[in-house]
C-alpha positions, -999 to +999 in steps of 0.1 A: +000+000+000+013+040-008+015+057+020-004+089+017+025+105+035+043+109+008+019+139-008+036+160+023+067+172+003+037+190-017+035+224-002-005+230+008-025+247-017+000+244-042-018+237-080+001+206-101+005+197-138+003+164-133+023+146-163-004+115-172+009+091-200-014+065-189+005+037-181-003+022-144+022+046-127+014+077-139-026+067-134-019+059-098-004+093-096-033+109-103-054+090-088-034+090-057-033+131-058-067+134-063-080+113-031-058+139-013-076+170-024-048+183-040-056+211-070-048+192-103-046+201-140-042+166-165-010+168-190-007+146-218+022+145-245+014+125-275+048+118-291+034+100-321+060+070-321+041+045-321+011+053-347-028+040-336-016+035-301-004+069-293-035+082-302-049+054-283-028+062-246-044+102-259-080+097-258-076+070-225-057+103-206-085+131-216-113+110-212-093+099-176-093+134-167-131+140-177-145+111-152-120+138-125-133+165-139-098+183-140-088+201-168-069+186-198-042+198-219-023+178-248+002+185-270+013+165-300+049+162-313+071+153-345+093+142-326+112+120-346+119+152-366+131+168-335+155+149-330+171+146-361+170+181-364+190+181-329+208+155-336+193+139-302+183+103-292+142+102-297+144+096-255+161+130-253+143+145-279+111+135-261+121+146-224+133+183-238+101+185-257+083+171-223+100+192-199+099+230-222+061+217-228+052+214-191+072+247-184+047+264-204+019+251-186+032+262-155+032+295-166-003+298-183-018+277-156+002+300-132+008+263-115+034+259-087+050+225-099+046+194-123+043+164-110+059+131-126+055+094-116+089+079-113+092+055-083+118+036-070+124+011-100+130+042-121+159+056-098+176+022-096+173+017-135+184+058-140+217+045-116+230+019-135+224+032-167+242+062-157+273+040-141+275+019-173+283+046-193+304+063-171+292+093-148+298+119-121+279+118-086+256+136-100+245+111-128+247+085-096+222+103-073+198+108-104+167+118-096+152+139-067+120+144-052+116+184-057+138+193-085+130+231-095+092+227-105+094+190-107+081+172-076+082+131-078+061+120-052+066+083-061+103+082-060+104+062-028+073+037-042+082+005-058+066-007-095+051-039-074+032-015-048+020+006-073+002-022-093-006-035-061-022+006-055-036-002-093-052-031-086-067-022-052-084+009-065-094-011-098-078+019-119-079+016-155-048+023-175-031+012-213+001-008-216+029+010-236+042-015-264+080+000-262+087-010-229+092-048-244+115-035-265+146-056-263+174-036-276+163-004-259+189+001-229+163+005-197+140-022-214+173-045-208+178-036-171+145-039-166+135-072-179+169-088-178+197-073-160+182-067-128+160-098-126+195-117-135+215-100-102+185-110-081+185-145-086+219-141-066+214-112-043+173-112-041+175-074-019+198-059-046+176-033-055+166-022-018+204-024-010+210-002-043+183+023-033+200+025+002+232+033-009+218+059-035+206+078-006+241+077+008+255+092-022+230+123-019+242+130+017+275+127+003+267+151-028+249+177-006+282+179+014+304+179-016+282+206-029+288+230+002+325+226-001+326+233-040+302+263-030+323+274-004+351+276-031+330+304-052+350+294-088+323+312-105+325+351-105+292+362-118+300+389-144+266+400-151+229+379-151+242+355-181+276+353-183+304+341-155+347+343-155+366+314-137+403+323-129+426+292-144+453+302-117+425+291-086+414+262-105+450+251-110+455+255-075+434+231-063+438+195-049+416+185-077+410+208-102+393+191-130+367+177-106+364+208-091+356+226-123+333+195-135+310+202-103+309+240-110+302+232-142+281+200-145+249+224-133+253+237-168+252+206-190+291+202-194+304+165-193+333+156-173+350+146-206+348+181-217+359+197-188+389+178-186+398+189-218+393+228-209+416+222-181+443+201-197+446+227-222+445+251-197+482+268-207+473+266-246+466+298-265+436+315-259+403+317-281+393+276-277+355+271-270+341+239-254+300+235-255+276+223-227+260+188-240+226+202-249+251+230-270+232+260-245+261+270-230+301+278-241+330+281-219+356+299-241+394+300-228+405+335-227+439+347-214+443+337-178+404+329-177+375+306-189+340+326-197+313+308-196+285+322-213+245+315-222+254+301-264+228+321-278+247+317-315+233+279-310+198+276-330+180+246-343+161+267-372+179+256-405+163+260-438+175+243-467+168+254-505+176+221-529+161+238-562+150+274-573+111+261-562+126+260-526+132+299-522+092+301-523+083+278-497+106+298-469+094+312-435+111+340-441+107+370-471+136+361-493+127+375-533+156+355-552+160+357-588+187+352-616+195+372-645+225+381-670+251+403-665+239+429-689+209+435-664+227+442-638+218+476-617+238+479-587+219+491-557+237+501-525+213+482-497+228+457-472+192+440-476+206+431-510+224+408-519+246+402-554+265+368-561+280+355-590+257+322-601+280+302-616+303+310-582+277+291-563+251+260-567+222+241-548+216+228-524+218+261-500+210+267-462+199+295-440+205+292-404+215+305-375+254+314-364+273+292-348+308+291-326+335+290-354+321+302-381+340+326-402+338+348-437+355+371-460+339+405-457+334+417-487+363+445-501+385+422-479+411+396-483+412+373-449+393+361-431+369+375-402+351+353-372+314+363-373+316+366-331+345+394-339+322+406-367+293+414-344+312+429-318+334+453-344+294+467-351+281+468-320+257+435-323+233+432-293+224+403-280+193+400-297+204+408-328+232+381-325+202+358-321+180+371-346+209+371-376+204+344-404+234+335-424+233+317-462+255+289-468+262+272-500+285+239-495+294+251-457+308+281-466+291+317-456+277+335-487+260+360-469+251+377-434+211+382-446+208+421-442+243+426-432+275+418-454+283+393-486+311+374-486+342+382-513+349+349-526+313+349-541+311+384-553+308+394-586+334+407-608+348+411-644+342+375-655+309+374-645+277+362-668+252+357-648+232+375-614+216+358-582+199+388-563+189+381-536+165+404-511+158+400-480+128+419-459+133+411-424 
């Protein structure tokens, strides 16, 4: 049986997103907060990955949330598409899209937190995944009970007490088809791994659970002492200098850096690499995992910084049809030489046809890129660009570059590059005009 008690690290009053997928643990979760009066509001993602019964697990969760009479949101996501487009794993993909998603809904629901079912089994499986690809403490501790706005009242409940909760309570709920799956990595702990261990040691998981718990006393202490060591010296709301000379200092400096760091999304890999290098030249950039963040090596200091240059919108042009179908107001034609009419207008763009060819793309900046400016000769980074004119921040994150075969063609609205210009050999004109 769940003890009720477990709704206590709830604040009272406080109003829940309560994530509902509608397999038996996320059912008992709701079912479980609304026998204790708390204020709910149903969330369902529908992920479409597995056809019919996505739709299926869908209708189950709003018409769940009609017998509560709780509201009901859904969203529905490509996200097989978004993870290609960000190069992520579809169980990535699908907990960034999740987790932005319920973010939202806190805000327009003006909630206080979102509640999650994952129990006990979860947090052991989360461990060892974690360990068998290699990890910090942090990856080791995994996941807690309040985390921000995420509060997992199950984590202490194990799979076999919440169907036992399930069954008691005769809830309805669908079976997910993926968690058979074989070849998928959790589905292996899960139905084999684990199992296997216990046949040996049958209190493995409880023992595994205990000493999880002993790591998080251990991290919270570990925590105050990297704290303590203030490595991070805030430069204004986004943006934060670390002295290499401290860090060197230290008994152990790369670990030291990695939990300053690992907040951010950098691996330990990564941050090993920034301090190795530590006495190299200057100008080296090292991204967080999920690319949001950059850690540039300046002279006798790291900045770490918000990337706002990353950007997943990309838009590629494969034939002359594709200029039409654009989100953006891009008039592109081509003509001969003898047509040409030069007007001075950084919205317009000149380039020699035969100095380019399809496909093209039009994205967002990125750390490392670099042009010729046009009237020029070598070449320029586009950060050094936008600081030489004075580039806010939002413009940095609003500018659109053109790319034919991953070189720059053209800041959209700004500056061509030189390579692609036209000159005294030219026969034919692509203009190209852009109205932001």
């Amino acid at each position: 049986m769940i003890d009720t008690s477990l709704l206590n690290i709830i604040p009272d009053r406080a109003k829940l997103i309560v994530g509902v997928s509608g397999g038996a643990d996320s059912v008992a979760l709701l079912h479980l907060l609304v026998e204790g009066g708390m204020n709910c509001v149903v969330a369902h993602c529908n992920f479409h990955l597995r056809g019919a019964e996505s739709d299926r697990d869908a209708l189950f969760v709003k018409n769940l949330a009609k017998e509560y009479e709780l509201p009901y949101y859904q969203v529905d996501f490509k996200t097989e598409e978004y993870a290609k487009l960000r190069h992520l794993s579809i169980e990535m993909a699908a907990r960034e899209l999740r987790y932005d998603w319920f973010k939202e809904l806190i805000s327009r629901e003006k909630a206080d937190y979102v509640a999650v079912a994952h129990h006990a089994d979860d947090l052991v499986e989360t461990f060892l995944i974690n360990l068998s690809r290699g990890t910090g403490l942090h990856g080791l501790t995994g996941m807690k009970e309040i985390n921000g706005k995420v509060v997992r009242p199950l984590l202490s409940v194990w799979r076999e007490e919440i169907k036992s909760y399930v069954r008691k309570n005769r809830l309805s709920y669908v079976e997910d088809s993926s968690n058979a799956i074989p070849f998928c990595a959790r589905n292996k702990f899960r139905n084999d791994i684990i199992p296997g261990i216990e046949e040996t040691f049958p209190y493995f998981k409880k023992s595994l659970f205990s000493t999880i718990h002993n790591l998080r006393e251990a991290e919270v202490f570990m925590e105050s002492q990297i704290n303590s060591l203030a490595l991070l010296d805030e430069v204004d709301g986004d943006s934060y200098k670390i002295s290499k000379e401290r860090v060197k200092e230290l008994y152990s400096p790369v670990f030291a850096l990695y939990e300053s760091l690992s907040s951010f999304g950098f691996s330990y890999g990564v941050v090993a690499d920034a301090v190795n290098g530590v006495d190299k030249p200057s100008g080296k950039a090292f991204l967080s995992k999920d690319a949001k963040f950059i850690l540039r090596s300046e002279r006798g200091y790291w900045i770490l910084t918000r990337n706002i240059e990353n950007s997943s919108a990309e838009y590629s042009i494969s034939k002359k049809e594709d200029w039409d179908k654009l989100p953006i107001s891009l008039a592109v034609r081509e003509y001969d030489i003898s047509e040409f009419h030069l007007i001075k207008d950084k919205n317009i763009c000149y380039l020699d046809a035969e100095k380019v060819s399809y496909p093209f793309v039009i994205r967002h900046w990125l750390v490392g890129d670099y042009f010729v400016p046009f009237g020029m000769k070598g070449k320029k980074k586009l950060s050094d660009y936008f600081i030489d004119n004075s580039f806010s921040e939002e413009q940095k994150k609003s500018t659109l570059i053109l790319v034919n075969d991953e070189d720059i063609v053209w800041i959209l609205g700004e500056r061509a590059d030189d390579r692609f210009k036209i000159d005294e050999k030219t026969k034919r004109v692509l203009e190209l005009k852009y109205m932001k």
